[in-house]
C-alpha positions in Angstrom: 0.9 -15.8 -12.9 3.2 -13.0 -14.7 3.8 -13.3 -17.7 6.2 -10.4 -17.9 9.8 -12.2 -17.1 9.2 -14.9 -19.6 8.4 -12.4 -22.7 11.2 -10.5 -21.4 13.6 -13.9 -21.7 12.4 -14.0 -24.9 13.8 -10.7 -26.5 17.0 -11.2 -28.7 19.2 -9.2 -28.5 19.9 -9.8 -24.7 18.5 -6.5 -22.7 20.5 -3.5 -21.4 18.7 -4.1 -17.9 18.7 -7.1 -15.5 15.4 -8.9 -16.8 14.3 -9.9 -13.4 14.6 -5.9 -12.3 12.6 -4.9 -15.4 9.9 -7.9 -14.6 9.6 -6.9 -11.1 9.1 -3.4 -12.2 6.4 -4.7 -15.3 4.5 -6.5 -12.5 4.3 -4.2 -10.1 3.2 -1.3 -12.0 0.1 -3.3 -13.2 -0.3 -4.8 -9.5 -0.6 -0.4 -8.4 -2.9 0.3 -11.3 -5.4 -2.1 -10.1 -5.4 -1.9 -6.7 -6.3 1.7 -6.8 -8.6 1.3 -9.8 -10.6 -1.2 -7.1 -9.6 1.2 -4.0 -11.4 4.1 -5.9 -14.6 2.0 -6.3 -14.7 0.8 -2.3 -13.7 4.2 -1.3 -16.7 5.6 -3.6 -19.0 3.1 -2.0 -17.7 4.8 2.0 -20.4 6.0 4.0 -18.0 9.0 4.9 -17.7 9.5 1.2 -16.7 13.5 1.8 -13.5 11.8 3.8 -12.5 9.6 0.8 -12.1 12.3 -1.7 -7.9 12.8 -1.2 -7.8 9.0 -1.9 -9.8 8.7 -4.6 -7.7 11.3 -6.1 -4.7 9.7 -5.5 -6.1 6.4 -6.4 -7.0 7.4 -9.8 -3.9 9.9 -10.3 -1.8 6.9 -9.5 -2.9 4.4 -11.4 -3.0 6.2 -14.4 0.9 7.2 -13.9 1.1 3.0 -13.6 -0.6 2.5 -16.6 1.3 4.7 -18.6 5.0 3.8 -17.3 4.2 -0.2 -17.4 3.7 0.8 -21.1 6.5 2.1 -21.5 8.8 -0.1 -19.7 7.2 -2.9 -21.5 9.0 -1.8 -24.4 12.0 -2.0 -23.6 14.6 -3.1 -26.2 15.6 0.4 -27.4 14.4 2.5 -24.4 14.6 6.1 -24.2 15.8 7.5 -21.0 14.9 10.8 -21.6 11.3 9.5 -21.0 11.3 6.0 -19.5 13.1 8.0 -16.1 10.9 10.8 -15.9 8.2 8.2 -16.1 9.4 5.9 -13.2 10.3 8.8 -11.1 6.6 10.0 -11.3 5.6 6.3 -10.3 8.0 6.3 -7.4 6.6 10.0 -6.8 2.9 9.0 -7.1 3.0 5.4 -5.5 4.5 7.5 -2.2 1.6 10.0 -2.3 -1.0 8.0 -2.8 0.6 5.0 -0.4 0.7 7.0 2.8 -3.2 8.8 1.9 -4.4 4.8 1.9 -2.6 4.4 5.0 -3.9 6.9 6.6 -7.6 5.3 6.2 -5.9 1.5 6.5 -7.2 0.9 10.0 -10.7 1.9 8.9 -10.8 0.4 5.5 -9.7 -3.0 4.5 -9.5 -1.8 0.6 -6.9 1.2 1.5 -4.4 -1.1 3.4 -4.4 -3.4 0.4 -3.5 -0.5 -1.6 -1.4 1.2 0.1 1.0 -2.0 0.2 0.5 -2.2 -3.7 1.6 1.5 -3.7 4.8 1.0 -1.8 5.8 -2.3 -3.4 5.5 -0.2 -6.7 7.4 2.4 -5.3 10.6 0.4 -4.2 10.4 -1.7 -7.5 10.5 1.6 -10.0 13.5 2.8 -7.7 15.2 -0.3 -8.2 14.7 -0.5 -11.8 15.8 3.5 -12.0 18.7 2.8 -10.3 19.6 -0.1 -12.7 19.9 2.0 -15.4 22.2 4.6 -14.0 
C-alpha cells in the first residue's frame, strides 16, 4: 500500500499539480529505485558476472537518479522547476537506459525483466508528471 496520494490529499493549500499525477510519479520512482537496488544484487550473483556489468551500472546509476527525484517531488508545495524538471527528465532519461539494458538480459534473467518493467513504468509516469507542469 502507497501511502503517497493520501499525504498528498492532505497538503493545504490545494497543490499546483493533479495529486493523482504527482502520486503516480512518488510511487513509481520508489517502485525503480528498488527494483534495480534488488536487480544489481541478482545480477552480481550471475554466473556470467563479466556480461552483467552494463546492468549493474545502469541499475545502480538509476536508482540513485530515483532516489533523489522521489525526494524532491515529495516536497512539493513550493516546487522549484528549475530543479524538480531537470530532475524528472534525468529519471525519464535513466529509467530508458537502464530499461532496455534489463531487457536485453529479460529472457535469461527473471530479476532483469522485473526491472526493466519498473524502469519503463517510471519512465512514462515522470513524463506524465513533466508534462503536467508545463
Amino acid at each position: 500500500m502507497s501511502y503517497a496520494k493520501e499525504m498528498l490529499e492532505t497538503y493545504q493549500p490545494a497543490l499546483n499539480v493533479d495529486a493523482g499525477t504527482l502520486a503516480a510519479a512518488i510511487d513509481a520512482t520508489t517502485d525503480c529505485a528498488q527494483a534495480c537496488i534488488a536487480d544489481t544484487d541478482a545480477d552480481l550473483g550471475e554466473q556470467e558476472l563479466a556480461e552483467m556489468v552494463r546492468c549493474i551500472r545502469l541499475c545502480l546509476d538509476c536508482a540513485d537518479i530515483c532516489t533523489a527525484t522521489v525526494g524532491v517531488i515529495s516536497r512539493p508545495t513550493d516546487y522549484d522547476a528549475g530543479v524538480s524538471k531537470p530532475l524528472l527528465e534525468a529519471c525519464v532519461a535513466i529509467c530508458r537506459s537502464c530499461g532496455d539494458e534489463c531487457e536485453r538480459h529479460a529472457r535469461m534473467h527473471e530479476h532483469c525483466r522485473v526491472c526493466a518493467a519498473a524502469c519503463r513504468r517510471c519512465e512514462q509516469a515522470c513524463r506524465e508528471l513533466l508534462q503536467s507542469f508545463e
